[in-house]
C-alpha positions, 0 to 999 in steps of 0.5 A: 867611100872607105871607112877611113875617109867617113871617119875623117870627114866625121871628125871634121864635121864634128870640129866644124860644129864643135867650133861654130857652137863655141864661136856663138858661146864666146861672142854671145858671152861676151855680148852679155857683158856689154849688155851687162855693163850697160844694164848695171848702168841702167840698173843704178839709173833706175834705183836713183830715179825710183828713190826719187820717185818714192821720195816725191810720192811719200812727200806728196802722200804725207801732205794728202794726209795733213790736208784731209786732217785739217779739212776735218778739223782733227788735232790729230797729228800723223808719225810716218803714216805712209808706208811703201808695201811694194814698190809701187804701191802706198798705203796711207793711215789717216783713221779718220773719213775722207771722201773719195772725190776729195782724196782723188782731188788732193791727189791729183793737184799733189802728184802734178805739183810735185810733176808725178805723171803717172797714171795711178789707182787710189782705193779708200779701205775701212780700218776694221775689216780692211775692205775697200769702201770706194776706189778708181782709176785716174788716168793722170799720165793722159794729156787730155785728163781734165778733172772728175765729169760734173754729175758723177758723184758715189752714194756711199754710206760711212758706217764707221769714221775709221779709214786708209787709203792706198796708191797704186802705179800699175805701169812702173817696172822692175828693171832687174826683172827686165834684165833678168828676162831678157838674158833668158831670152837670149839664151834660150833663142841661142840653145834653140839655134844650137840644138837645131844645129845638132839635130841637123848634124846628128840627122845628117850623120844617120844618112851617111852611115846608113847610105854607107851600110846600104852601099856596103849590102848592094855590094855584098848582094852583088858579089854573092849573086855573082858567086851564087850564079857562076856555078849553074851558069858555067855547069850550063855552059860546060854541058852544053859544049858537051852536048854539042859534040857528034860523039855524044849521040853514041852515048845515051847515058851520058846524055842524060846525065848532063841533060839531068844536069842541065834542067837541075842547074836551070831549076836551081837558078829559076828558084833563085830568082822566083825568090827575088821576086816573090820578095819583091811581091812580098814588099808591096803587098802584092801577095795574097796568103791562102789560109787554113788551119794548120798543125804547127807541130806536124809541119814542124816534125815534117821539116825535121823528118826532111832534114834528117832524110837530106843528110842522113845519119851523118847529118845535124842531130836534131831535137823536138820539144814540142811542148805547146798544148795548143799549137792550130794555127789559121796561116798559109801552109806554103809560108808556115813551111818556108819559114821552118824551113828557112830557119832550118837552113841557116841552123845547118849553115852556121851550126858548124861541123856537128850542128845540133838544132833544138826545135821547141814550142810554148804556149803564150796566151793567145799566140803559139811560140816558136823557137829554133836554136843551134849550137853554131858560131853566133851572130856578132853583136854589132850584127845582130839589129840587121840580120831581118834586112834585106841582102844583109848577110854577116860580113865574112871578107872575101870567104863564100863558104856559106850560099845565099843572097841575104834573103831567108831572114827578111823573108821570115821576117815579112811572111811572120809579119804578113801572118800578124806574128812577130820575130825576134834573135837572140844570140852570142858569137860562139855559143849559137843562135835562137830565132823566137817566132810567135805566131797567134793561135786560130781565133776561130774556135 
C-alpha cells in the first residue's frame, strides 16, 4: 500500500473517530438537558415537599415539647425550642428530665398523627456535657411496628434535671446530591467509552504503520539480497562457460585464475548466507558463547591493524585512544572480534571519501566502554531508532553504492546483549556517527 493511500485512509479514520466521539458529546448533552430539565422539576418537588416535611416535623416537635412540660408540671414556656441542624436532623431543648420510653411514646402518636412515617433515631442528651444519656432506633415506616415490648424498660440514673433531645431520619435524601452523582456517572461511563475508543484507534494505527515499515524492510532486504547475490552468481556463471570451453585446457594459468575466482565468489556467498542464518540461531537462543578472558584493547589494535593492512596508506586514517585502565573482559573472542569488526565496516562505508575512525575506550564502574566514531554523512534523525532492526537499512532509493543486507547492526546488537552489554547511537546527518557499546568487565578477579 503507498504512502499516499495510508495517509488518506489515516485522515478517514481520524474524521470517523473525530465524528462518532462529537455525535456521543451532542447526543449525550443534549440527554442531559432533558434529564436536567426533569431534575430541576424533581428538585422544586423535593424542596416543596422537604418544607412541608420539616414544617410537619417542627410542629409535631414543638407539641413533644409542650406535653413533656405539662406532664411535668413546668410553668415553663418553650420560644423556638427546636432548631433544624441539618436537613434531617432536629434538636429539641426542654431543660427539664423526660424519660426516654415517654419521649419515644410522644413521638410516635405525634409523627403518626401528623401521617410522618419515617423511620427515625431519637436520642435524650445531658445539657451540661452534651452526652447521650439513652437513645434508639423506632422503626415506625414498618407496617408491623406496634408499640415498645412490655418488660423492656432502661435502669437510667438522672444526675441532673437538665436535657435535650434530638431526631434524626437517616433515610432522607439529598436530591441535589443525587443528581449531581448521577451526571458524573454519566460522564465518566462516556469518557470510559471514549478513551476505549482512542486507545483502539491509536493501537490500530501503531499496527499499520508498523506493518507498513516491516513491509518496506521485506522489500529492502529482497532487493539488497537480489543486488548483493547477482554479482557472484553471474561471475560464477561467466567462469563457468569459460571453463567449459576446449581451449581452456591449453591455458593453465587462466584456469586458474577463474577456478580462484569460482571458490572465492562461492565462499563470498557461503558467508552470506552463514550470516543469515547464524542470526537466525542468534534469535532463538540457539547459539552458545564460548567464553575467555579477553584484552579488549588488543582485539581493538587487531582489528585496526587489519584495516589498515586491507586499505593501506590510502585507506580511513584510523585513531586509538585507549584510555580505559581496566579493559579484561569475560566474552567470546569470535563475537567480541565480529563486533569491532562490524562497527569498522560501517565506519569505512558511510565515512565518505576520506573517512576518518576514532576508536576510544573508558572505564565506567564495573563495565568497559566502547566507542567508534567517524566523520561520515550520519544517520537521519527519523532513521535513528531503527537502525539495530533487523534487514533495516537507511533508505537510499534505488542507489546500491553501499553492500550489505541489514544485518551487521541487529548482529552487534543481539551479540552485545547475549554478552550482558548494552548499545547505543548517537548521531547527526553530515557530522558522523558514534556507536557506544558498554560491555561488563570479568567478574571473576
Amino acid at each position: 500500500m503507498s504512502r499516499r493511500r495510508i495517509g488518506i485512509l489515516l485522515l478517514l479514520a481520524v474524521l470517523s473517530v473525530a465524528g462518532i466521539v462529537a455525535t456521543q458529546v451532542y447526543w449525550l448533552d443534549k440527554a442531559f438537558e432533558v434529564r436536567r430539565s426533569q431534575m430541576d422539576l424533581r428538585k422544586e418537588q423535593a424542596r416543596a415537599e422537604a418544607k412541608q416535611f420539616n414544617d410537619r416535623v417542627v410542629i409535631a416537635l414543638t407539641n413533644v415539647a409542650d406535653e413533656i412540660l405539662t406532664i411535668n408540671n413546668d410553668p415553663a414556656k418553650l420560644f423556638e425550642a427546636v432548631k433544624q441542624v441539618r436537613p434531617n436532623y432536629f434538636t429539641v431543648a426542654i431543660n427539664d428530665t423526660v424519660h426516654p420510653f415517654l419521649l419515644e411514646s410522644l413521638l410516635t402518636r405525634e409523627f403518626q398523627k401528623r401521617n410522618i412515617l419515617e423511620n427515625f433515631e431519637y436520642g435524650v442528651y445531658d445539657c451540661f456535657t452534651d452526652s447521650i444519656v439513652y437513645g434508639d432506633y423506632v422503626a415506625l415506616g414498618d407496617t408491623e411496628f406496634a408499640g415498645r415490648p412490655e418488660g423492656k424498660a432502661p435502669q437510667i440514673k438522672w444526675d441532673k434535671d437538665g436535657h435535650y433531645f434530638g431526631v434524626f431520619f437517616p433515610h432522607r435524601e439529598n436530591a441535589a446530591l443525587e443528581l449531581e452523582n448521577s451526571r458524573i456517572s454519566a460522564w465518566a461511563f462516556s469518557a470510559l467509552i471514549s478513551l476505549i475508543v482512542f486507545v483502539f484507534f491509536a493501537y490500530s494505527v501503531y499496527i499499520i504503520l508498523k506493518q507498513k515499515r516491516l513491509s518496506e524492510m521485506k522489500t529492502d532486504f529482497i532487493n539488497n539480497m537480489t543486488h548483493e547475490l547477482k554479482t557472484p552468481i553471474s561471475t560464477i556463471s561467466l567462469s563457468g562457460e569459460v571453463l567449459m570451453g576446449d581451449k581452456i585446457a591449453q591455458q593453465p594459468e587462466r584456469l586458474k585464475q577463474y577456478a580462484e575466482l569460482i571458490y572465492k565468489e562461492n565462499n563470498r556467498l557461503r558467508l552470506q548466507v552463514e550470516k543469515v542464518l547464524q542470526l537466525a540461531a542468534l534469535d532463538r537462543g540457539k547459539v552458545k558463547l564460548n567464553k575467555s578472558l579477553i584484552d579488549l584493547h588488543a582485539v581493538v589494535e587487531d582489528a585496526a591493524e587489519a584495516l589498515r593492512m586491507v586499505f593501506g596508506s590510502e585507506g580511513p586514517k584510523v585513531t586509538l585512544r585507549l584510555d580505559a585502565l581496566d579493559h579484561e573482559i569475560l566474552a567470546d573472542p569470535v563475537h567480541i572480534d565480529n563486533i569491532i569488526h562490524n562497527l569498522l565496516d560501517n565506519a569505512v562505508k558511510y565515512g565518505g571519501e576520506k573517512p576518518e575512525i576514532e576508536i576510544l575506550t573508558r572505564n565506567d564502574g564495573d563495565a568497559v566502554v566502547l566507542i567508534v566514531k567517524d566523520n561520515g554523512i550520519g544517520i537521519p534523525k527519523k532513521s535513528l531508532p531503527y537502525v539495530f532492526d533487523k534487514f533495516y537499512r537507511v533508505p537510499t532509493g534505488n542507489v546500491h553504492d553501499v553492500k550489505g543486507f541489514g544485518l551487521g547492526l541487529y548482529y552487534v546488537r543481539q551479540t552485545v546483549r547475549a554478552h550482558g552489554g548494552k548499545i547505543s547511537v548517537q548521531s547527526s546527518e553530515g557530522e558522523g556517527t558514534a556507536f557506544t557499546v558498554k560491555l561488563p568487565l570479568n567478574s571473576q578477579k
